[in-house]
C-alpha positions in Angstrom: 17.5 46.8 -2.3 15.6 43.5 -2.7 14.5 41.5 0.1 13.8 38.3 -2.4 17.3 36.8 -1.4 16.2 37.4 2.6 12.8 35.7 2.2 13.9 32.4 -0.1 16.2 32.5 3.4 13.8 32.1 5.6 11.5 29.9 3.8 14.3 27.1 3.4 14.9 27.7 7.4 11.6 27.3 8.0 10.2 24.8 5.6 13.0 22.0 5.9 12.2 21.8 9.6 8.5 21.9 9.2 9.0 19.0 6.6 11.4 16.8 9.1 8.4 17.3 11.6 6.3 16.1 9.2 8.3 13.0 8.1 9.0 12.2 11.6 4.7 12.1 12.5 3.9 10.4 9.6 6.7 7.5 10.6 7.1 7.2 13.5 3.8 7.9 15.0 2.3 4.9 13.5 5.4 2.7 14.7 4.4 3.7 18.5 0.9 3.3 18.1 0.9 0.0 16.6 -1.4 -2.2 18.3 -4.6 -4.3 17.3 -7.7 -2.4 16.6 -11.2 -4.5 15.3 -8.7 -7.1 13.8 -10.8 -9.8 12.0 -10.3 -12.9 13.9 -12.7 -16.3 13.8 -13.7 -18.5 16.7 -15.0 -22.2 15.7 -16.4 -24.9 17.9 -19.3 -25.9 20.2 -21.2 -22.9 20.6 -21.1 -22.9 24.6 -16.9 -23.1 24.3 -16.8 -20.8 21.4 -19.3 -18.0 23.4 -16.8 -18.6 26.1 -13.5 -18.1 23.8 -15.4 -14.8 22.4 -16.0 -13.4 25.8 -12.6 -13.9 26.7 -11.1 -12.4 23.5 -13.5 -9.2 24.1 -11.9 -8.4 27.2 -9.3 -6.9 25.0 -11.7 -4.0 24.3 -11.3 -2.9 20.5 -9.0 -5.0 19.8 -10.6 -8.1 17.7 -14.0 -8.1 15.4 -15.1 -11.3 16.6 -16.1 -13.5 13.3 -18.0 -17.0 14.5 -17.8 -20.7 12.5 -19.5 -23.2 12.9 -16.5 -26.0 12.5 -12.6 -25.6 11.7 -12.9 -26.4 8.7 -15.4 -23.1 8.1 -12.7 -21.3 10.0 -9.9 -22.2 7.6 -11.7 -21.5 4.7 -12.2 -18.3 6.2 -8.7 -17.5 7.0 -7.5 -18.7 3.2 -9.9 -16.2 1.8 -8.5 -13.2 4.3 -11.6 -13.1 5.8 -10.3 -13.5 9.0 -6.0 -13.1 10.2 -6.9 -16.2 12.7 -9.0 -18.4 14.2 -9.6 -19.9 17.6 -11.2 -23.2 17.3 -11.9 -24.9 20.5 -11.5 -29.0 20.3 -11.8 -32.1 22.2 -7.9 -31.7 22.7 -7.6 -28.3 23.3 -8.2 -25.0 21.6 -6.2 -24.9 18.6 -5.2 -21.4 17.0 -5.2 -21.3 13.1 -2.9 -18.8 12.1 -1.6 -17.0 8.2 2.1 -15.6 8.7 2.1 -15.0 5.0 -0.7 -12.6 5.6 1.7 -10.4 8.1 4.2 -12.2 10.6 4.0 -9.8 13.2 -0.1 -10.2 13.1 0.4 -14.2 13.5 3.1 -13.8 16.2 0.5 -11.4 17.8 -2.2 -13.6 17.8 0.0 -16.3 19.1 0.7 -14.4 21.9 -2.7 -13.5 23.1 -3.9 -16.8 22.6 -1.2 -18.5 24.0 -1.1 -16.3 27.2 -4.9 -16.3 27.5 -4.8 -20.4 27.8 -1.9 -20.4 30.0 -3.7 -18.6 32.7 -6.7 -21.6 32.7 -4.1 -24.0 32.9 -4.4 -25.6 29.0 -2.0 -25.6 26.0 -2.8 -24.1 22.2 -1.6 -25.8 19.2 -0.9 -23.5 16.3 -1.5 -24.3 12.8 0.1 -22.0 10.3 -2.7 -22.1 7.9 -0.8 -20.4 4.9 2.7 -19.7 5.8 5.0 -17.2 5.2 7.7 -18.2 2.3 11.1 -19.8 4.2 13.4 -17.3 2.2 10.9 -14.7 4.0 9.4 -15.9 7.0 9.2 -12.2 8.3 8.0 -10.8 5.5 10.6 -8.2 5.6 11.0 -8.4 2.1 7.8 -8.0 0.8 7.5 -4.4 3.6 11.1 -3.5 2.1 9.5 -3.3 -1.4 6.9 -0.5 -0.6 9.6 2.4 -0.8 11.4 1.0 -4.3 8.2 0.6 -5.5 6.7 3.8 -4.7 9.9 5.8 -5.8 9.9 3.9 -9.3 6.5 5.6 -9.9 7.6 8.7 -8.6 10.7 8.7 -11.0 9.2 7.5 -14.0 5.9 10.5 -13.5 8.9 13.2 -13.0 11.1 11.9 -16.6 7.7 12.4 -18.2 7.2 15.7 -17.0 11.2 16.6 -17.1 11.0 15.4 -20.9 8.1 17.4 -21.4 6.2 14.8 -23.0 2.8 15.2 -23.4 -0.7 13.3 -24.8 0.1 9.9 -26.1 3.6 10.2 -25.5 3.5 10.1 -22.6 0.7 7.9 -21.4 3.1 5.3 -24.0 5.7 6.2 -21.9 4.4 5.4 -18.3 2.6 2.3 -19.5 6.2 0.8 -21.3 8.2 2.3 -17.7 5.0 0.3 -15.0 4.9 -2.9 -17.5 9.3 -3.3 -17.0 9.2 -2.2 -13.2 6.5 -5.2 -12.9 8.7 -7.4 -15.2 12.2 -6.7 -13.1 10.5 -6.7 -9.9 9.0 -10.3 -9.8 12.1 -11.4 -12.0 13.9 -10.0 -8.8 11.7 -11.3 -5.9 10.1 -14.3 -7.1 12.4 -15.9 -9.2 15.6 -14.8 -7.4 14.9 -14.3 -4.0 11.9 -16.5 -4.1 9.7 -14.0 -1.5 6.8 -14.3 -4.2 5.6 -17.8 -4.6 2.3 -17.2 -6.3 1.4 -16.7 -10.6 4.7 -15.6 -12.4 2.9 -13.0 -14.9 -0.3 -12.1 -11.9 3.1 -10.5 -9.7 4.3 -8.9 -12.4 1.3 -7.4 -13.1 0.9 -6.1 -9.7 4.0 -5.0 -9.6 3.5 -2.9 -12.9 -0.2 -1.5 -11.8 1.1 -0.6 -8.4 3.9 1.6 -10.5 1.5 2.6 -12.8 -0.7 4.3 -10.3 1.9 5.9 -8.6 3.5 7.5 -11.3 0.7 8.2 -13.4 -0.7 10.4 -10.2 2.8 12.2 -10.2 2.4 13.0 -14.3 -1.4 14.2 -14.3 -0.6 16.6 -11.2 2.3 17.9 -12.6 0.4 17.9 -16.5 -2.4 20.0 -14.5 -1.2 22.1 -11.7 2.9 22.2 -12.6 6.0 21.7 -11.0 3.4 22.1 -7.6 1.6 18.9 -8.9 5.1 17.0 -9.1 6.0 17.6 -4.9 2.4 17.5 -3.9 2.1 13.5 -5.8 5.2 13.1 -4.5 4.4 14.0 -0.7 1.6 12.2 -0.8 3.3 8.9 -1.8 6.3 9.0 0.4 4.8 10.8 3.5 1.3 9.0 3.7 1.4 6.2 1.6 4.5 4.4 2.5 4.2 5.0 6.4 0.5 4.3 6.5 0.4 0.8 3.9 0.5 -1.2 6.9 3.5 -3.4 5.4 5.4 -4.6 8.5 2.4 -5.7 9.9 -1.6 -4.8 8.8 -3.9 -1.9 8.7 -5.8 -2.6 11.7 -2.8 -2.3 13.6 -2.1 0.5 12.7 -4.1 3.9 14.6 -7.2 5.4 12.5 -7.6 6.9 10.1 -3.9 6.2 8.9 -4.8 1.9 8.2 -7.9 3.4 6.3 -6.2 6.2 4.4 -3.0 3.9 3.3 -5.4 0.8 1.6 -7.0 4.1 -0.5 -3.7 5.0 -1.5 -1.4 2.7 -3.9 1.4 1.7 -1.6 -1.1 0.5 0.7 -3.6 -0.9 -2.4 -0.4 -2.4 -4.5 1.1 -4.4 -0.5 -2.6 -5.7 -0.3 -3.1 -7.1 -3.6 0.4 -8.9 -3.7 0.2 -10.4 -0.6 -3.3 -11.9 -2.2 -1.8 -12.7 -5.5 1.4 -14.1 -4.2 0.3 -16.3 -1.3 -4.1 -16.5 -1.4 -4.7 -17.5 -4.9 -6.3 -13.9 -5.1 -8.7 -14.5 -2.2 -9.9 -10.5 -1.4 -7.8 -9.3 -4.7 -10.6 -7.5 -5.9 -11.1 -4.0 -3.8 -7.1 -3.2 -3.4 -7.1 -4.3 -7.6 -9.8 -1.9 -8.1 -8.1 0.8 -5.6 -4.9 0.8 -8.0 -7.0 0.6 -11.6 -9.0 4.2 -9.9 -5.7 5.4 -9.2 -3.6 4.5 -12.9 -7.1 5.7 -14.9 -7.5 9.0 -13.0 -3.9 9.6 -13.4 -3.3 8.4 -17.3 -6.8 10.8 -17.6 -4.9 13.6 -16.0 -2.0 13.2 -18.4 -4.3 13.5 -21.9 -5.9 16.3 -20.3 -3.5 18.7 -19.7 -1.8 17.7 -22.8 -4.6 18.6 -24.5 -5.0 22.1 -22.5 -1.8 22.7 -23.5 -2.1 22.9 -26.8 -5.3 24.8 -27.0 -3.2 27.4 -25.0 -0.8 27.3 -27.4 -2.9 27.2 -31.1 -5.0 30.3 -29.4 -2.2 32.2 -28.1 -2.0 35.5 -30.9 0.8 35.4 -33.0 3.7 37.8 -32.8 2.7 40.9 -35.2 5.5 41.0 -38.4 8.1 43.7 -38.3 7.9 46.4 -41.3 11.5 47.5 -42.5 11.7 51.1 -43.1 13.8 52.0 -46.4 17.1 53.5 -45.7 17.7 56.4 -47.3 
């Protein structure tokens, strides 16, 4: 009698478990941890004030990496090229915080917080300037967070068709280039010129849009073309279970615990959030590392795709051919 019946048993009781365990770390974990951690944030002003603003902000041990200007105007530069999330600048009036709620909402709210707290207890008042807000059809940014996932599982679906379809080579690579370049197309038709939660270049959003597609499901193809139906659920687990949880969304990387805010900028949820925020709302300000994060990820993947096309067929054009059958007269 064969036990093959008994084992696929217990591996579907054990694994489903082991992957809700899994799924449950790699969500929620983050969510409960999230807190600042060497967050970029600028202090401007007179530089016996602006010591005494840093030395106050480093009482929150770990939590800010401390960037010093010499005016405001230095530190609003370096807040509109994502240098820095904020910026303390201490004035004749008062300090004053500058602030980028289109560079994450919870991170400005955040900020305000400390700041405002940390002033409260001296006795003073802080102005805060929104230095490049948030969209008002989005001032949470909850829409631009909610289009990680449809994102991610539009490159995960298009890499499984290919593989599905069997196509192979050229095809295929046509094939995932043609499915990224209308998922960038639909998706800023969609969010910028419906819902207006992109407000930056028309055809740059798009183009993010399709590269971040593009990377994801040209990952799942070149697995799969290399390693199998193994390659599809490992690209797959990678996106949905690291990559989604750990792209730092809903709020930033550095608030998220290590490595995960360093792991989800390598990987293309992460990468493709990044560069839209900078497309869509910095006129590309620190576009350049998450741009070249995605372009490592579509190559390597689209590279993947020729080459196990092309193993393919070498397997097949030297497999021997089956020997002809000799019919024996009858009779």
């Amino acid at each position: 009698m064969s036990h093959t019946p008994n084992r696929r048993l217990i591996a579907v009781v054990v694994l489903v478990p082991v992957l809700a365990a899994l799924a449950l770390w790699a969500f929620a974990w983050p969510a409960a941890r999230t807190a600042p951690r060497d967050l970029p944030l600028g202090v401007a002003g007179p530089p016996a004030a602006a010591a005494q603003v840093e030395r106050q902000l480093e009482r929150h041990e770990g939590a800010f990496e401390i960037h010093r200007y010499a005016d405001e105007a230095a530190a609003r530069d370096a807040v509109e090229d994502r240098t820095v999330y904020g910026a303390v600048v201490v004035t004749a009036q008062g300090p004053e915080l500058l602030t980028a709620s289109a560079g994450g909402p919870a991170v400005a709210q955040l900020l305000q917080q400390a700041v405002t707290r940390q002033a409260a207890a001296e006795g003073t008042q802080v102005r805060t300037v929104d230095v490049v807000a948030a969209p008002p059809s989005d001032p949470r940014g909850a829409a631009l967070s909610a289009s990680v996932l449809p994102l991610a599982l539009a490159g995960i679906a298009a890499g499984a068709v290919v593989t599905v379809l069997r196509l192979s080579g050229l095809r295929a690579v046509g094939a995932l280039l043609g499915a990224s370049a209308l998922v960038g197309v639909i998706g800023a038709g969609i969010a910028d010129s419906w819902l207006g939660v992109l407000t930056g270049d028309w055809w740059a959003e798009a183009a993010v849009l399709g590269l971040s597609s593009l990377a994801v499901s040209g990952a799942v193809a070149g697995l799969a073309a290399l390693m199998g139906p193994a390659g599809l659920g490992i690209a797959g687990g990678v996106v949905m279970l690291l990559g989604n949880p750990f792209s730092g969304a809903a709020s930033a990387p550095q608030m998220l615990p290590e490595p995960a805010g360093a792991i989800g900028q390598w990987l293309p949820p992460g990468a493709g959030t990044t560069l839209l925020r900078s497309v869509s709302y910095f006129d590309g300000a620190a576009a350049t590392g998450p741009a070249l994060t995605l372009a490592w990820w579509a190559v390597l993947g689209l590279g993947a795709v020729l080459l196990g096309g092309t193993l393919r067929a070498r397997k097949r054009a030297g497999a021997p051919a089956a020997e002809p059958r000799n019919l024996a007269a009858v009779g």
